[in-house]
N, C-alpha and C positions, 0 to 999 in steps of 0.2 A: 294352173290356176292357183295353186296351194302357192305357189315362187311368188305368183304376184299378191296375193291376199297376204303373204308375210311382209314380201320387198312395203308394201303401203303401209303396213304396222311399224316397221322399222323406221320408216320418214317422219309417218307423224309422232313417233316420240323423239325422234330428231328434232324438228322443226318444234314441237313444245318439251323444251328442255330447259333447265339451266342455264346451260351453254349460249345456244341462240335468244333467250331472252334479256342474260348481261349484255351480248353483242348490241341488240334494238336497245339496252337503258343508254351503251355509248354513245351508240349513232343518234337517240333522242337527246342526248344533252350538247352535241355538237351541234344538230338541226336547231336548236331552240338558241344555242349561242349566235347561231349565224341569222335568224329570222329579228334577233332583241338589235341586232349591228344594223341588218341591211331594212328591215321592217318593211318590208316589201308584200303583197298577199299571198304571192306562189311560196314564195318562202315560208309563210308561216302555215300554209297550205302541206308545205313539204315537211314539215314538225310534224303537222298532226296527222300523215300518213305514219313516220315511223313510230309516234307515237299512239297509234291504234294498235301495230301489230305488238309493241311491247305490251300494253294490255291485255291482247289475246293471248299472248303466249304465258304473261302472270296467271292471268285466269285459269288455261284449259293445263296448265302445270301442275298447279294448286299455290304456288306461290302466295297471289292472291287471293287468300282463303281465308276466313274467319277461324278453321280451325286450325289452323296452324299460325296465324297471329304473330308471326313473327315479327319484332320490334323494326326490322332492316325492312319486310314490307309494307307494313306498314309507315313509313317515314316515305320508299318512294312514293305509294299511292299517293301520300299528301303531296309531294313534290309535284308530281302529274297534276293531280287536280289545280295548283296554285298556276301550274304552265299554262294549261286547256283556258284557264281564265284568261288568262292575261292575254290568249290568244285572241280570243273571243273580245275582250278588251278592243285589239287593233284593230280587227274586223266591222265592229258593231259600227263602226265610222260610216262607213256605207249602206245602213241599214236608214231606213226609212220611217219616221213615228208617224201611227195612222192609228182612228179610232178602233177599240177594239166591239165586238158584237158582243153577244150571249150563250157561243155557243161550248160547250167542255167538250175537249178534243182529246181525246183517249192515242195514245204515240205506240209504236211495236218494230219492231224490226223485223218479226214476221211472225205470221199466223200456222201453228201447228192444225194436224188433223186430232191430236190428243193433247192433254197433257192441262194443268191445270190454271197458267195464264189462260190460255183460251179461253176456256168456262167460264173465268173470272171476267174477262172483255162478252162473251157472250150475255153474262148476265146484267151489266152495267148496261149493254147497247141495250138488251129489252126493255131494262126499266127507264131509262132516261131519253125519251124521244126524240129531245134533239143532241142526243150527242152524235157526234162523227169519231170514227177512227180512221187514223194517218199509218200507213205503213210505208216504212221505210224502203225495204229490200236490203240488206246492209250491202256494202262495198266490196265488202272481200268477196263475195259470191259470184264464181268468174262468169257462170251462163245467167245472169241475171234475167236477161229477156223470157228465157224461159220456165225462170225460175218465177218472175212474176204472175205470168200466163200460168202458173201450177197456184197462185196465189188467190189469186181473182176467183180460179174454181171452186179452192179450199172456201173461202169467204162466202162466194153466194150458197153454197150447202151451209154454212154452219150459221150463216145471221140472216136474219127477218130483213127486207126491205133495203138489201144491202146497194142495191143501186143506191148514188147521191150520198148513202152516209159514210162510206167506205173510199178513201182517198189513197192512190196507188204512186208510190215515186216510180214511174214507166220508166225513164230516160235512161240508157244502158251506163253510161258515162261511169267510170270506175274511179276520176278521181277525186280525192278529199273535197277538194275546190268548187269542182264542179256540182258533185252531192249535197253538199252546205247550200250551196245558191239555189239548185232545186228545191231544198225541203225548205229552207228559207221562202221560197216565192210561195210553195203550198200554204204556209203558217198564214202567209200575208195575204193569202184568199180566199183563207176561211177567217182570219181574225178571231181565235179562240178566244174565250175569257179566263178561260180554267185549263188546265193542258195535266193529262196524267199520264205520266211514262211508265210504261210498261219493258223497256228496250231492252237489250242488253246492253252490259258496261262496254264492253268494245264496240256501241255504236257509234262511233264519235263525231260522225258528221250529224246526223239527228240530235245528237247532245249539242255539239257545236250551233245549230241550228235554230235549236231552243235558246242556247245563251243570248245568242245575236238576238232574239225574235223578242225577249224579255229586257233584253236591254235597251230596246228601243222602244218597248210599249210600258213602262214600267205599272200598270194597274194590274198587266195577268199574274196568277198567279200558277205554281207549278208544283205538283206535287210526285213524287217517284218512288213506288212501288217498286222493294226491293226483288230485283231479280230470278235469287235463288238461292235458296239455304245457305251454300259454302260460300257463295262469295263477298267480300268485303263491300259495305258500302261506299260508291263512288261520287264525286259531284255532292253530295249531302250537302254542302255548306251552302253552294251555287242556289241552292232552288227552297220553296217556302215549308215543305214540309216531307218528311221522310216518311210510308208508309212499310209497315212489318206486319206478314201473314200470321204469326204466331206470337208466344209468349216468348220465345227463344232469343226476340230481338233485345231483351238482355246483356245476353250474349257476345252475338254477332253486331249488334250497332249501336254501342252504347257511347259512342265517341260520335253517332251520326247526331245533328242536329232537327230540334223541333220533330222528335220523332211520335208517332200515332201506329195504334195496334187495330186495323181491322181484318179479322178473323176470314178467311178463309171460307168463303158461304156456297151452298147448293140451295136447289130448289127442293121442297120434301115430298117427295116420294114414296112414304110409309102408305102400302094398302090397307086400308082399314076393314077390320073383321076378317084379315087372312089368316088361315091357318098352315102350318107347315109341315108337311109328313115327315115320317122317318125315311132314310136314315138324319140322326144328327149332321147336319152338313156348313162346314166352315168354307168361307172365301174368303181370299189372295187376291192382290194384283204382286207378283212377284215375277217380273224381268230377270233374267242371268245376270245382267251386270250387278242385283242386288243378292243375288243368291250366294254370287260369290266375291261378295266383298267383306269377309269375314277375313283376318289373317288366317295362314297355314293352318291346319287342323281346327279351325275355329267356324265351323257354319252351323253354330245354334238354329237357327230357322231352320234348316231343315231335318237336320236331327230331331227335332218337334216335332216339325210334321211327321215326320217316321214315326215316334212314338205316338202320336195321337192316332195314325190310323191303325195301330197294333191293336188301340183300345175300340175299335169299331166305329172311329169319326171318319166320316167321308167329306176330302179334296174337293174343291173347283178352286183352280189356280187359270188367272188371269195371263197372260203372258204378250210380247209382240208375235208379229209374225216371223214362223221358220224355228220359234225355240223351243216348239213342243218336245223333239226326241233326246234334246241336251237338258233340258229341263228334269225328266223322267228316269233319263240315267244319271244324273246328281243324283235327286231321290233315293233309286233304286241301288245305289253307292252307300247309303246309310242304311238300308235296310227299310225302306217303305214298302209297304204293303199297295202296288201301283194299281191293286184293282178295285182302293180306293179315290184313285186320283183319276179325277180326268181335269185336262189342260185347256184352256180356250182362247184361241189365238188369235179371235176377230170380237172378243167383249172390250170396249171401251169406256163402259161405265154398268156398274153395277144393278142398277136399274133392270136391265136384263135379268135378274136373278131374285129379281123381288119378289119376295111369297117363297122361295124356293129355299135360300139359304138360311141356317139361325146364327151366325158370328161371324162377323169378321176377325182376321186374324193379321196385323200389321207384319212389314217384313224388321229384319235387324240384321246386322248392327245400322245399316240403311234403311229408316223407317218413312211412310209416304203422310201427306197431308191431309191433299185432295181426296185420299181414297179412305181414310181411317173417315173425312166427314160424310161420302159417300155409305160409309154403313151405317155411320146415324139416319142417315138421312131414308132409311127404310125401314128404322125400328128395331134394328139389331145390337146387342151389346157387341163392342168392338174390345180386341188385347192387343195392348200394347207394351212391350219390354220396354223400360224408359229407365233402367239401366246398364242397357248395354248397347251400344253404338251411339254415334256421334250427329246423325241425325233423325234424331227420332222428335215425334211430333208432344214434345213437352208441356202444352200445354195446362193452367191449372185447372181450368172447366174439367180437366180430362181424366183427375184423379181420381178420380172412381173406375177406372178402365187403367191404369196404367200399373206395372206390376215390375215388382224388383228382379225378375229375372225369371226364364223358362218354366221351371217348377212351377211357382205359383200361378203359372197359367194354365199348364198343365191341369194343377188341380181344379182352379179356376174351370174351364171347358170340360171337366168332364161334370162340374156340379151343375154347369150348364144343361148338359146332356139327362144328366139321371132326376135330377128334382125339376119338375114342369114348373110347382109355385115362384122358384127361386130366377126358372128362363126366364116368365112373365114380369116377374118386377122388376130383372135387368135389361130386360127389353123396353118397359115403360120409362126407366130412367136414363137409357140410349138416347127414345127420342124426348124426351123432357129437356134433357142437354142441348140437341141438335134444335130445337123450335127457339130456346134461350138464345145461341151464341151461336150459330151457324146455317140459319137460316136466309136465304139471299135478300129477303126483306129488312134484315138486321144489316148486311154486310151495304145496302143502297142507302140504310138512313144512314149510317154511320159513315160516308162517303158527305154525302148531301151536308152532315152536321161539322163536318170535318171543312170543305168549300165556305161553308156559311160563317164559321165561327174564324177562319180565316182570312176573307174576305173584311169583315167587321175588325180583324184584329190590326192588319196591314192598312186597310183604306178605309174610316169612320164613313169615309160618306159612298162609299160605294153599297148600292142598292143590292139586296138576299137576291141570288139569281133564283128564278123560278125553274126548278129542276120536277 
């Protein structure tokens, strides 16, 4: 088992390589020479296969990453994106203009059982009643049939009333062509007004799908919530507005066009009138993969934790399933005190530990979002290192919490721990913060004010959808 669980490690950093991703930019710029000559649909069908896998392979490489920024990839993403149009261009010929409805079509390529897209689609479909969600399935995904059927299930546990609002691309059909035409005929039978892509960048037939579906109805509007931290924004130009979780979008999308900052929202959750016993107790969501994404000798995060339970603070660290004993021997490699730690491998939201825990304690050099708002979101002062690693949740609301490196947080959490006056005011300004900038009510109007004010800006006479 060990032979096969390597031989798979060694493929897929094969298959996402350097190597194999110059191969997919040549065979993309041949496909795209041959589809501009012959302009045929299979042909240009056949582009935008190789040109998906080029995608995935920039993407899950890092090539295409915001933090690495490279001037070469940046120039081909724009290259790609100017292709994907022009595709879309030949295509849209066959598309069909039909009045559009009222309804905001929420787009995904699939539905996790965690993770903070989700939440984010969970909390839109409760507040907005008629919206629908469209999933894709993406293409590359070889047992699709079954992967849908695992889809359907995920979907009716995690959303209200999911029958009729919840739209599934069923059809096994794996290619470009045939994808497009699918999610094309879904568009055209619900006739969105408003369409928010949540996708990812290598959906390319649901991207493809939308450009045909907007080029033919030219009133919708589309807006695309970026993806995910590291990756470059894609399409930004194509569509009416670029939306960014954080303040970070600086950063990472300042070359994206018409771009909007909505915050990253939870429901509030603070018990009122709880009190919290001792011990002093800090939560984590911290995955291996961010434990040890520190260079060589470099895992600050844990080395913290070591020290903080040396000083009598006690663990609850968040994790997936199966990483509890690799989790604890990290730990237990820096010198943790593990009989302060316990692990918990089936918490997917902090909620569970309301009343119980007093701080959250963000990871680094890999720092989370969703989960730093999740501690507002219960009344906890939350620490965050904001400077050391490359994705940490920089927000400005958040400077009152964010700390120039381990020490000071260090000191930070134990002032926490020993002065009770000093817990309660950092607790009351926790969630002071979180009801201001992070509250799901702020993140719905701030969506609604965003449709509204773009609707009016693109079409004077188009009527404020009633959201």
């Amino acid at each position: 088992m060990s032979f096969v669980l390597h031989l798979k490690e060694y493929l897929k950093r094969f298959i996402y390589s350097r190597l194999i991703y110059k191969a997919c930019g040549v065979l993309a710029w041949i496909s795209y020479g041959c589809a501009k000559c012959i302009d045929r649909k299979h042909v240009w069908c056949m582009y935008l296969f190789v040109a998906k896998l080029q995608i995935t392979i920039g993407f899950r490489s890092g090539w295409f990453a915001y933090l690495s920024c490279h001037p070469s990839a940046v120039r081909t993403m724009e290259v790609i994106e100017h292709q994907v149009i022009n595709a879309s261009d030949h295509l849209v010929k066959d598309a069909v203009r039909q009045p559009t409805g009222e309804t905001v079509l929420f787009l995904t390529s699939f539905v996790g059982l965690t993770g903070g897209h989700t939440r984010l689609l969970q909390t839109y479909l409760s507040q907005i009643p008629q919206a629908k969600l469209l999933v894709s399935g993406d293409a590359f995904f070889a047992g699709r049939r079954h992967f849908l059927a695992e889809q359907e299930g995920i979907c009716a546990s995690l959303f209200d009333n999911a029958a009729g609002r919840i739209i599934f691309n069923k059809a096994s059909r794996l290619t470009q062509c045939g994808q497009i035409e699918l999610l094309y005929k879904h568009l055209s039978k619900i006739r969105p007004k408003v369409m928010v892509l949540f996708n990812e960048p290598s959906d390319l037939a649901l991207l493809m799908a939308t450009l045909i579906y907007i080029g033919s109805n030219k009133a919708v509007k589309v807006f695309y919530y970026h993806h995910a931290d590291d990756f470059m924004p894609f399409l930004g130009r194509a569509f009416h507005g670029h939306i960014d979780l954080d303040s970070n979008q600086e950063t990472k999308c300042k070359d994206a066009a018409c771009r909007s900052l909505i915050r990253i929202s939870v429901r509030n959750r603070k018990i009122d009138g709880a009190t919290i016993s001792n011990p002093f107790t800090v939560f984590s969501f911290a995955p291996m993969t961010k434990l040890k994404s520190g260079m060589p000798g470099e895992h600050g995060y844990a080395e913290l934790v070591s020290a903080l339970t040396r000083k009598g603070v006690r663990f609850i660290i968040a994790t997936r399933k199966g990483e509890a004993v690799a989790i604890k021997d990290f730990l237990a490699q820096r010198g943790t005190d593990l009989a302060r730690v316990d692990v918990d491998e089936k918490c997917f939201d902090i909620s569970k530990y309301a009343g119980l825990v007093h701080a959250y304690l963000d990871t680094f050099p890999v720092g989370g979002g969703m989960s730093v708002v999740d501690g507002l979101s219960i009344g906890i002062p939350v620490m965050i290192n904001a400077q050391h690693g490359y994705q940490v949740f920089r927000d400005d609301a958040l400077k009152e919490f964010m700390f120039e490196g381990a020490a000071e947080i260090m000191a930070f959490a134990m002032r926490l721990k020993l002065d009770a006056d000093f817990y309660r005011q950092k607790s009351q300004c926790a969630h002071q913060i979180f009801l201001k900038f992070y509250d799901e009510s702020v993140m719905v109007d701030a969506l609604k004010a965003l449709i509204e004010r773009k609707n009016n800006r693109h079409d004077p006479a188009a009527t404020t959808l009633s959201l």
